[in-house]
C-alpha positions in Angstrom: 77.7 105.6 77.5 75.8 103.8 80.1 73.7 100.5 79.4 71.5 98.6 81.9 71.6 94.4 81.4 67.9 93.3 81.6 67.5 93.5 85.4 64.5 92.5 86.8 63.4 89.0 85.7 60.4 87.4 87.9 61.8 84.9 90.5 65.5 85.1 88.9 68.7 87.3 91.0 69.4 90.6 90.0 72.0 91.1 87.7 74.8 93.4 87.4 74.4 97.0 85.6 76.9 97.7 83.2 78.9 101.1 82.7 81.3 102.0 80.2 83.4 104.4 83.2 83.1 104.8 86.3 79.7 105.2 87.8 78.5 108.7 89.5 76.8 108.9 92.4 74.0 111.5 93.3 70.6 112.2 92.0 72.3 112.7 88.4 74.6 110.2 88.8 74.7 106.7 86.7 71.4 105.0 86.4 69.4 108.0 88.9 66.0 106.2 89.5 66.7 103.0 88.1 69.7 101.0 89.9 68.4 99.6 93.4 69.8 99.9 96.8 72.2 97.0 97.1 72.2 96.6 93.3 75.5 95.6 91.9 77.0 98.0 88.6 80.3 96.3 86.6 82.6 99.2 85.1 83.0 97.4 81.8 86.0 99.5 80.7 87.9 99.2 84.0 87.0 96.0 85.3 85.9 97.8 88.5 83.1 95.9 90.2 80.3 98.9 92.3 77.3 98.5 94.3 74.3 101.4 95.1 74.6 101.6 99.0 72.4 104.6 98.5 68.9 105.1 97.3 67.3 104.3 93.3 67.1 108.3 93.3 70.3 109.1 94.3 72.8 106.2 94.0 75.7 106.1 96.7 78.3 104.2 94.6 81.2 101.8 96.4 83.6 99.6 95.3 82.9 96.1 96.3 85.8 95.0 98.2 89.4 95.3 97.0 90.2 95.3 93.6 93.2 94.8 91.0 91.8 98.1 89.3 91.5 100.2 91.7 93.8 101.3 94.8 92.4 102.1 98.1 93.9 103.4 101.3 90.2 102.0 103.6 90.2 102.1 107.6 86.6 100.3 108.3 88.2 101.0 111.9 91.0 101.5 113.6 91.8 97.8 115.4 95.1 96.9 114.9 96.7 100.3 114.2 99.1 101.9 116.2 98.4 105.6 115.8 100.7 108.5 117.0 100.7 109.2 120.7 100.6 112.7 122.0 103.8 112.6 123.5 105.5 111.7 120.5 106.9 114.5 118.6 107.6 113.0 114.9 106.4 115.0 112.0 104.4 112.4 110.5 103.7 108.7 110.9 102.3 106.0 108.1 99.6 104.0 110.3 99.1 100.4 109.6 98.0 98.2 108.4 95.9 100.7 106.1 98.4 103.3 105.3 96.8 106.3 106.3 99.3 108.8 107.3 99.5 111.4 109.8 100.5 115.1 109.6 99.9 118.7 110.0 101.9 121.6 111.4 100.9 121.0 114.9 101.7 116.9 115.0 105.2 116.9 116.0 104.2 119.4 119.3 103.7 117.0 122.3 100.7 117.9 123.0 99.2 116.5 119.3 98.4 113.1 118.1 96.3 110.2 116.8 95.7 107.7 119.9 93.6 104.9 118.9 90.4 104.7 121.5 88.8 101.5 122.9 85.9 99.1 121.3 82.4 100.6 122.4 79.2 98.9 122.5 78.1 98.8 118.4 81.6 100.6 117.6 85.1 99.5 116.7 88.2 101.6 117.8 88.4 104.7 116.6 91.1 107.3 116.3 91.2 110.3 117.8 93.0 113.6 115.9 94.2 116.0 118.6 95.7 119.5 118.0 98.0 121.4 119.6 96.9 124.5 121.5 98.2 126.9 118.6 96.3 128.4 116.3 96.4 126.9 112.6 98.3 123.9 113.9 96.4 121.0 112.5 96.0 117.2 112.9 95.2 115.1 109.9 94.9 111.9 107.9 96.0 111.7 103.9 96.6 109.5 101.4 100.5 109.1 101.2 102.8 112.2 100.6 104.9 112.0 97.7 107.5 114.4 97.4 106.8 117.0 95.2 103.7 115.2 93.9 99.8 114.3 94.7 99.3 110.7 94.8 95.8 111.3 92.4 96.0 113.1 89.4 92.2 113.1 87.2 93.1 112.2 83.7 96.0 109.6 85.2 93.4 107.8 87.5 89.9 109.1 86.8 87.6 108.7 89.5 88.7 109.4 92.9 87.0 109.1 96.1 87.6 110.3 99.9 84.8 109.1 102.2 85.2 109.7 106.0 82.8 109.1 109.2 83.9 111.3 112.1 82.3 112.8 115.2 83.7 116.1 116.8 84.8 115.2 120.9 83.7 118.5 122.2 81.9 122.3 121.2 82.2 123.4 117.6 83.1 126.6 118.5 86.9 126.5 118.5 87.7 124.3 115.3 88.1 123.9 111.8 86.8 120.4 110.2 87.7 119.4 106.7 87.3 116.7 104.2 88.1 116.7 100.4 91.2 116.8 98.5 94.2 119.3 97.8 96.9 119.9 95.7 100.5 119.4 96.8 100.8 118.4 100.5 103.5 118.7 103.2 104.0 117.0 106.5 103.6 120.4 108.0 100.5 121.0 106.0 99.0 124.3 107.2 94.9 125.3 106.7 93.9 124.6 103.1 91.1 127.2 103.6 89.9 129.7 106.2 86.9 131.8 106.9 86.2 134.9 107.8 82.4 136.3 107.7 81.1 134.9 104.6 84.5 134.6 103.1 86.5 131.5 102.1 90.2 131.9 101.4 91.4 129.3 99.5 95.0 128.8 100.2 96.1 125.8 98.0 96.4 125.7 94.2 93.7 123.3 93.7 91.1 122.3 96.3 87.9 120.5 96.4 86.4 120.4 100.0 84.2 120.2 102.6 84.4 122.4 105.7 83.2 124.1 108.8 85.0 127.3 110.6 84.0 128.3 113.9 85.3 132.0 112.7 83.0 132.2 109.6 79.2 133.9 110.1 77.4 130.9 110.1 80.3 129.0 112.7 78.9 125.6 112.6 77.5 125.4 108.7 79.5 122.7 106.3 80.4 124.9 103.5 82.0 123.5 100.1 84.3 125.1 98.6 87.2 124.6 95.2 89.9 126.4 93.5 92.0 125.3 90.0 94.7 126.5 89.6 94.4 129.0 91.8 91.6 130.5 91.2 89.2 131.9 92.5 91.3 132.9 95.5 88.0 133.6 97.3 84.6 132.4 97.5 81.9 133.9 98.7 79.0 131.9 100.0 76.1 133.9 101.0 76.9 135.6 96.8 77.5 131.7 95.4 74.6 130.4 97.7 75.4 126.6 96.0 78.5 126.6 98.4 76.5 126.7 101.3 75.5 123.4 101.8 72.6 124.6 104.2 73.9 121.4 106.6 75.6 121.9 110.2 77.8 120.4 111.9 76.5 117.3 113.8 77.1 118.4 117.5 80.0 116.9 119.5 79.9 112.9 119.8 77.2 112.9 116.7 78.9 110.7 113.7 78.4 112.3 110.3 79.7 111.1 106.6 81.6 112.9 104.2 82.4 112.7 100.9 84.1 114.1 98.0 84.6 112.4 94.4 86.7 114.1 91.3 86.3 112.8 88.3 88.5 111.9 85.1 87.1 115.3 83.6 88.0 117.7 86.8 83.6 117.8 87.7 83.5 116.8 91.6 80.0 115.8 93.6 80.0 116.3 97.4 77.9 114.7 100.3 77.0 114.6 103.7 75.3 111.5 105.3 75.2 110.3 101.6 72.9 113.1 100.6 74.3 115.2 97.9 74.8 118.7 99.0 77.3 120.5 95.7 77.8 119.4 92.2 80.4 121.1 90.4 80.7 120.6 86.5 83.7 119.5 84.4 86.9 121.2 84.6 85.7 122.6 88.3 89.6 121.1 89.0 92.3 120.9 86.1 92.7 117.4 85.2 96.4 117.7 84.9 97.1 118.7 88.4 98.2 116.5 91.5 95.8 115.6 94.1 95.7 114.1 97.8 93.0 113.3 100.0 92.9 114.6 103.4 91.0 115.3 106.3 91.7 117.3 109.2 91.0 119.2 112.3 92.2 123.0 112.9 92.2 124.8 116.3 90.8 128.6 115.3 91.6 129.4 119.1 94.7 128.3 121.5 93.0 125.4 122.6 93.8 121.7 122.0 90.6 120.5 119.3 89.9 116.6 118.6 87.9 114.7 116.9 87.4 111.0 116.2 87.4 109.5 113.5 85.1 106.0 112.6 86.6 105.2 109.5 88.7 106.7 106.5 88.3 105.2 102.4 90.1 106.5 99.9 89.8 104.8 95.8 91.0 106.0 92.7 91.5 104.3 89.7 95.3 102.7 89.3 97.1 104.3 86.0 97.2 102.6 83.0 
């Protein structure tokens, strides 16, 4: 149950909404139409302090700042962090100070890495992701790998958030971009799904995601796609028309923002540019089930793919 405090008072400060859970974001999200941009909302069960950096129709929930209640992985940039250089051939590395970590089946090739890139003019340092030149072999950032385990699981730590800024370095036409979350992942993680026409293969357990494959029909389209449990093992988007998010991929050196939230009861929202683009309803994921957040890039030919990436945010509510 949500309940707005008295609000808007004539020449007074606007005071915080209160929620009893986590707020949603999106044009059905907590207080649609009412909250303002900038507008502060105060989780009253969690102690979890948010504010609307999106619009009064469609609120764009955010934690403000770090919080006892919550924990966050957050990379506003990449100043400071030492990354993984392409000629080092370690399986994974934990970046600080954040605590991102690097992985994929291709890292460890020397030809693969995560090489911090210089300050531009309105832009802190970045990181770049670079494959290898072999199909499949992927170069991402996720939240911490746990043996055996997801760091998020829904009815442990409610709502969950991955939210990314990233710009492709060169043509779409050779890559797989993703952002969302996925059960169970290795330091040698391998594609999480794949296209082929109109096709998605879902090749994790439990998946909520965005993505774009250069080998699907529509090669630069941002397509959503989620699996519990295993199923479905396919999707198809031009039948299940929600999925296709009718978005493309911004074109190379064009930053675009992604998002994916799960909450408590398995339902998931997902955005681009802080518009949403797929709502899926309760038990879309199993609630029981471990999560991580991830993003990655993919090569879908033998050719080295990169893309940098502006900044990385991860929350999710700490267990009880």
């Amino acid at each position: 149950m949500v309940t707005p405090l008295p609000n808007i008072t004539p020449n007074a400060r606007s005071r915080p909404w209160a929620s009893a859970g986590p707020p949603k974001s999106g044009t059905a999200g907590t207080f649609a139409g009412q909250i303002g941009v900038g507008d502060l909302l105060l989780d009253t069960t969690n102690g979890v302090l948010w504010f609307n950096e999106g619009t009064k129709a469609s609120p764009y929930y955010s934690p403000a700042g770090e919080q006892p209640g919550l924990i966050s992985i957050v990379a506003p940039h990449f100043a400071g962090s030492e990354g993984k250089a392409i000629a080092d051939t370690a399986t994974s590395v934990v970046l600080g100070p954040h605590g991102w970590t690097v992985l994929g089946d291709g890292v460890h090739e020397a030809d693969s890495g995560a090489v911090v890139q210089a300050a531009a003019e309105g832009i802190m340092p970045t990181i770049r992701l670079t494959t290898s030149d072999a199909i499949g072999d992927l170069a991402g950032l996720c939240t911490p790998v746990v043996g055996g385990a997801g760091i998020y699981q829904p009815d442990a730590n409610k709502l969950a958030i991955i939210d990314v800024d990233l710009t492709n370095v060169s043509d779409l036409a050779d890559r797989i971009v993703l952002v969302g979350f996925a059960g169970i992942v290795a330091v040698g993680e391998t594609d999480v799904v794949v296209a082929a026409t109109t096709i998605t293969t879902l090749n994790q357990n439990d998946v909520a995601c965005l993505y774009m494959d250069a080998t699907a029909t529509d090669v630069d389209r941002i397509i959503a796609a989620f699996s519990k449990a295993g199923t479905p093992a396919t999707q198809d988007y031009s039948t299940l028309t929600d999925l296709n998010t009718g978005v493309n991929m911004a074109v190379a050196a064009t930053a675009q923002r992604f998002r994916v939230e799960v909450d408590e009861d398995g339902g998931v929202r997902m955005f681009i540019d802080k518009v949403l683009v797929f709502t899926g309803a309760a038990a879309t994921l199993a609630v029981d089930q471990e999560l991580n957040a991830l993003l990655y890039i993919s090569p879908t030919t033998t050719t080295n793919v990169s893309a940098d990436i502006l900044r990385a945010a991860f929350h999710m509510h700490r267990a009880a």
